[in-house]
C-alpha positions as CSV (number, residue, x, y, z in Angstrom):
1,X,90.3,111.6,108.9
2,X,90.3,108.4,111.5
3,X,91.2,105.2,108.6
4,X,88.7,102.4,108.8
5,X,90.1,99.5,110.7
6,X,88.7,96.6,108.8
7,X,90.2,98.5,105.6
8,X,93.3,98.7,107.8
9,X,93.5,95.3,108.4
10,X,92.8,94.1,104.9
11,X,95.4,96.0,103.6
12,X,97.9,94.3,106.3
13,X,96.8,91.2,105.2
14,X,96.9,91.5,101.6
15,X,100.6,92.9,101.6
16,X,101.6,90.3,104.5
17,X,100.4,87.1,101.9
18,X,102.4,88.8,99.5
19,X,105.3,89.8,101.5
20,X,105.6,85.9,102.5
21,X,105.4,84.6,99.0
22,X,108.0,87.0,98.3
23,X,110.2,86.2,101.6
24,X,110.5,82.8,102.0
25,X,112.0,81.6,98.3
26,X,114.1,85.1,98.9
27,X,115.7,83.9,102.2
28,X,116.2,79.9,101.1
29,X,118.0,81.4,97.4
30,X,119.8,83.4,99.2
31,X,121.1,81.1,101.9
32,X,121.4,78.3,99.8
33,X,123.4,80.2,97.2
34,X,126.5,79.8,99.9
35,X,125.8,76.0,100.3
36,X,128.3,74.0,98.6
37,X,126.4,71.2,96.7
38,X,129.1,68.7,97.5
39,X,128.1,69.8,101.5
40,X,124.7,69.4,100.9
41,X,125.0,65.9,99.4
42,X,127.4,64.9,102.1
43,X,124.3,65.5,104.5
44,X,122.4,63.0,102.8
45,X,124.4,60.2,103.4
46,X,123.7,60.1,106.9
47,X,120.4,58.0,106.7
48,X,119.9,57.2,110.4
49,X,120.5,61.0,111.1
50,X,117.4,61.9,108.6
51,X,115.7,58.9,110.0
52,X,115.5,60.2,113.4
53,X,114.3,63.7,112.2
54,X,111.5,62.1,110.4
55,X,110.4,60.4,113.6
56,X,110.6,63.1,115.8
57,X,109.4,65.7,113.6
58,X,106.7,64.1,111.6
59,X,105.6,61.2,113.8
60,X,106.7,61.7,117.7
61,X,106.2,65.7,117.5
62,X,102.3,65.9,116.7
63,X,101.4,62.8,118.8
64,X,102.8,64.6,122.1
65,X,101.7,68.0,120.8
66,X,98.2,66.6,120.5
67,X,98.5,65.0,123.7
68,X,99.5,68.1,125.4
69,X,96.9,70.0,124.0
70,X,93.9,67.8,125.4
71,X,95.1,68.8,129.0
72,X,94.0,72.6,127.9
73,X,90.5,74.4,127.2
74,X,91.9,76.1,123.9
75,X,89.9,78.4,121.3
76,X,89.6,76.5,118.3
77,X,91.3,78.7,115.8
78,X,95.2,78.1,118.2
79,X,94.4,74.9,118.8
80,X,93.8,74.3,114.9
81,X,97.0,76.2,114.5
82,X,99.1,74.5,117.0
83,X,98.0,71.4,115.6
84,X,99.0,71.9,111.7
85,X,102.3,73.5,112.8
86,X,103.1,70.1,114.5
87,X,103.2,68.0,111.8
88,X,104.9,70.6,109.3
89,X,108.5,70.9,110.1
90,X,110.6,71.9,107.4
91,X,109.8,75.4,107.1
92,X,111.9,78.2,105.2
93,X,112.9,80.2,108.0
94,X,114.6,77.0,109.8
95,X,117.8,78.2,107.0
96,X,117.7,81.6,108.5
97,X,117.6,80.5,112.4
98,X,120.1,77.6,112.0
99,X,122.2,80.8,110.3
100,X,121.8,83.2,112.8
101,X,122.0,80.3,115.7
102,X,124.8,78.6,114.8
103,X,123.7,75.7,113.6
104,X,125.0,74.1,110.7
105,X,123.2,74.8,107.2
106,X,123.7,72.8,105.0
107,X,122.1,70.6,107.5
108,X,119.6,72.6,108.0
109,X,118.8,72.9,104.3
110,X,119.3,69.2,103.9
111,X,116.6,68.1,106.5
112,X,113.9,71.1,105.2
113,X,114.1,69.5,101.9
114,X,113.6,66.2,103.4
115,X,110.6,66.8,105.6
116,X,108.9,69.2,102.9
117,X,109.1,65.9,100.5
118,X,107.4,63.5,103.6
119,X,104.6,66.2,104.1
120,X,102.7,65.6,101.4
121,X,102.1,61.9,102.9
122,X,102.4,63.0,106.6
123,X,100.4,65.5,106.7
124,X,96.9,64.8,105.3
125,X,97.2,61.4,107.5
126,X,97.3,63.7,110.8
127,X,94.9,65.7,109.5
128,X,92.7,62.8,109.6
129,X,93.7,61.8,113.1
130,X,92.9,65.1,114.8
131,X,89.8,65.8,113.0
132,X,88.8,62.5,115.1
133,X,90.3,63.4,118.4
134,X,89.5,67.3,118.7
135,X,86.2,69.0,117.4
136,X,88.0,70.4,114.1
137,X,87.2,69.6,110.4
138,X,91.5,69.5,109.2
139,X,92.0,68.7,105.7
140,X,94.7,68.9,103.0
141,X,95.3,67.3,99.6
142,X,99.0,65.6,99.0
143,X,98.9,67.3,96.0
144,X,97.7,71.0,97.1
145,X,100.1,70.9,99.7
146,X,103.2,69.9,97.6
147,X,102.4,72.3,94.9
148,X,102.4,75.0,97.4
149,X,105.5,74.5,99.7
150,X,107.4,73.2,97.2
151,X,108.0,76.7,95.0
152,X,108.3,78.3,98.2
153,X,111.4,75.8,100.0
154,X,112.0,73.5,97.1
155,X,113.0,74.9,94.0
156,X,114.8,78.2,95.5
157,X,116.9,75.9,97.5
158,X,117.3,73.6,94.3
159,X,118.0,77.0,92.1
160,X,120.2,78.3,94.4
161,X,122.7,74.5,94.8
162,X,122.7,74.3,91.4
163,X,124.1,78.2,90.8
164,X,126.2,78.3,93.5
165,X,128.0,74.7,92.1
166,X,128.0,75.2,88.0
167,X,128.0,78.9,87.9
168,X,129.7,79.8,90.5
169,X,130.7,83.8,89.5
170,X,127.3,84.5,88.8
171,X,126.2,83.3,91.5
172,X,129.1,85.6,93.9
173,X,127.2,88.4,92.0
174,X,123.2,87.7,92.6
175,X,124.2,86.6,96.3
176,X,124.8,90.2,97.8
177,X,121.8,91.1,95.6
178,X,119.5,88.9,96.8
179,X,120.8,89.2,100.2
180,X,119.7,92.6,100.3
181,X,116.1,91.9,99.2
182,X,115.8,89.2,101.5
183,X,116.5,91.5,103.9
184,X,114.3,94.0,103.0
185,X,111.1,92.0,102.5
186,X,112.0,90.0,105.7
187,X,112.1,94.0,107.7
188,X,109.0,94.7,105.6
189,X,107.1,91.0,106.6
190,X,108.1,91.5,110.3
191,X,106.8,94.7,110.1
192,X,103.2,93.9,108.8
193,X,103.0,90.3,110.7
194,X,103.8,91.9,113.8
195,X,101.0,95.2,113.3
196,X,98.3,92.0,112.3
197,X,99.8,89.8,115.1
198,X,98.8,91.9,118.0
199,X,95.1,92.0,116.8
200,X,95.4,88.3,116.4
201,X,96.7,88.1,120.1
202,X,92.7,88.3,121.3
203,X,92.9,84.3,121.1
204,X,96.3,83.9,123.2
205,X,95.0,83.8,126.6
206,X,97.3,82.5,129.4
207,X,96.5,78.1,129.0
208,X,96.8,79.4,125.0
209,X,100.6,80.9,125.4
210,X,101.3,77.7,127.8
211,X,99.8,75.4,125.4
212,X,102.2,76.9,123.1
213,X,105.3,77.4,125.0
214,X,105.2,73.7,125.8
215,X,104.4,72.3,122.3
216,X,107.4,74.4,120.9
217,X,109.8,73.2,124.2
218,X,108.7,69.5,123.1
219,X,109.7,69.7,119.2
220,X,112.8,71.7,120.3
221,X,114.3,69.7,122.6
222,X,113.2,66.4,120.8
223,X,114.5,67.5,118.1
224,X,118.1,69.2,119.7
225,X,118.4,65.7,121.0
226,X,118.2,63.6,118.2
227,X,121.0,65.6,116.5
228,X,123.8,63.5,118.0
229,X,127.3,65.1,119.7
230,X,127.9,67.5,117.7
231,X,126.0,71.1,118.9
232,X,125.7,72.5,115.3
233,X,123.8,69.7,114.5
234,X,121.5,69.4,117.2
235,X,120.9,73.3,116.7
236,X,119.7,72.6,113.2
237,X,117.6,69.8,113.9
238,X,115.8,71.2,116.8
239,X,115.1,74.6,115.3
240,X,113.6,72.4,112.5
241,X,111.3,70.3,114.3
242,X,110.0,73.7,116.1
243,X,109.4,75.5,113.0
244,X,106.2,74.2,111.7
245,X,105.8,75.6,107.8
246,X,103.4,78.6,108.4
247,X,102.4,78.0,104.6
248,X,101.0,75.1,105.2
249,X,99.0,76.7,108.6
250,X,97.2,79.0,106.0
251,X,96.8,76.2,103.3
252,X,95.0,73.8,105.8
253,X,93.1,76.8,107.5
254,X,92.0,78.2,104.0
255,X,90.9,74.3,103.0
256,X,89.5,73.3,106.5
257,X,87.3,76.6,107.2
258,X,87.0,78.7,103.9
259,X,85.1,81.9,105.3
260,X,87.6,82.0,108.2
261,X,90.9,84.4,108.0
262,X,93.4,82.6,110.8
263,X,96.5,85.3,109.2
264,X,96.6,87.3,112.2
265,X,96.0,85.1,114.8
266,X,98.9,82.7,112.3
267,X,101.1,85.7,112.9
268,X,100.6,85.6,116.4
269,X,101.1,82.1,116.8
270,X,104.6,83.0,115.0
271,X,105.8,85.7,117.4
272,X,105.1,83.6,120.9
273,X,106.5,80.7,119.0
274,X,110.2,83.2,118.4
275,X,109.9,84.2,121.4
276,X,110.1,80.7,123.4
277,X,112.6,79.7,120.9
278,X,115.1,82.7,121.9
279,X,114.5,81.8,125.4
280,X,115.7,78.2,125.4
281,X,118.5,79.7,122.9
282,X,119.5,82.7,125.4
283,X,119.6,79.9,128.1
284,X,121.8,77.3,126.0
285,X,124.0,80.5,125.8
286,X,124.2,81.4,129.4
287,X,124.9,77.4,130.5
288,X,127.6,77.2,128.0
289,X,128.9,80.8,129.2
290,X,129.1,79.8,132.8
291,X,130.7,76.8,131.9
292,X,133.1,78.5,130.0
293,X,132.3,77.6,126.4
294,X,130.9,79.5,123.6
295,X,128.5,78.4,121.3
């Protein structure tokens, strides 16, 4: 008996919304649980570094991103994307990347925290600002928005300092536990984003995967830039200023346009936004190879 497709695709839906909800405080705890506090605190005290991440990410970022998109004839619903994930740096898998990337992270934990604090005054300004300057209806409370990133990012990565520095054994304990579940509901999330991503890829036509490819190439290398000499650094501060929080995609999509369901074209979004990051990291491997270094 042939399954019914829109039953199909409700179902990936549903488990996908819960699968993130579950993921992303998973994967910060977890992470964050091997971040010395003292580290993290140390990362603080470098005000003109987290200065230049909050131009870049929350100021210069959207303003060429939005710029770049006017020279394209985009469907709405990836230019609506494109646009919220430009002004929301600071999202949870930026711990995992910088991890897996070798980037430094308690940096990268440092600067999410940050920018997840400035969103709730960036954000609904630029929501503002392109709902004048494209034909979309963007908006966001300050409030909303906080009270939804911040139990995803936030308080896991607070939960997770504070165990890891004032009880440390029990901490060594729930790490490899919670290590395991994040891997598990990460496998399980990739799984269902990527089965609803390829119905969402309808939208990507060719000026839609350049549109993107160059947004994400802007906030990356923007971003990589403003990290100083050190490479571990820039790593973390130009995966950060790529990886616009997909939370706050479906918030703004759910508040802007409440009969539409952006999910699978979101996921979509998601996967050709990985996929030009591990390009520009595959090539920042093979120039440092054939000059002899390593990352």
């Amino acid at each position: 008996m042939n399954a019914d497709p829109q039953a199909v695709k409700e179902m990936l839906t549903g488990a996908l919304k819960v699968l993130l909800h579950l993921t992303f405080p998973t994967i910060v705890l977890t992470i964050s649980l091997k971040v010395p506090l003292r580290e993290f605190l140390a990362e603080l005290r470098r005000p003109a570094l987290f200065l230049k991440i909050l131009v870049v990410g929350s100021l210069l970022v959207p303003y060429i991103t939005a710029g770049l998109l006017r020279l394209f004839d985009l469907p709405l619903v990836v230019l609506g994307i494109v646009l919220v994930a430009s002004v929301a740096p600071g999202d949870s898998f930026a711990l995992l990347e910088a991890q897996g990337k070798k980037g430094k992270i308690s940096l990268a934990a440092a600067t999410m925290a940050w920018l997840c604090l400035a969103m709730p005054f960036t954000v609904p300004a630029w929501m503002a600002l392109f709902s004048r300057w494209f034909p979309l209806n963007l908006k966001v409370g300050a409030a909303g928005l906080f009270a939804t990133i911040a139990p995803l990012t936030l308080l896991p990565l607070l939960a997770g300092l504070l165990l890891s520095e004032y009880a440390p054994k029990f901490s060594a304990r729930l790490h490899p536990v919670a290590k395991q579940l994040s891997r598990f509901l990460l496998l399980a999330a990739v799984v269902a984003g990527l089965a609803l991503g390829v119905k969402g890829f309808a939208h990507f036509t060719l000026p839609s995967v350049t549109a993107v490819f160059l947004a994400t190439t802007v906030a990356l290398l923007l971003g990589y830039y403003c990290g100083g000499a050190d490479r571990s650094d820039r790593i973390s501060m130009g995966l950060t200023s790529s990886l616009g929080n997909f939370a706050v995609i479906i918030l703004v999509a759910h508040l802007s346009y409440p009969q539409a369901h952006v999910l699978k074209e979101s996921a979509a979004f998601v996967i050709v936004r990985w996929c030009v990051i591990m390009f520009w990291f595959l090539f920042l491997r093979l120039r440092l190879r054939l000059r002899g270094e390593s990352l």
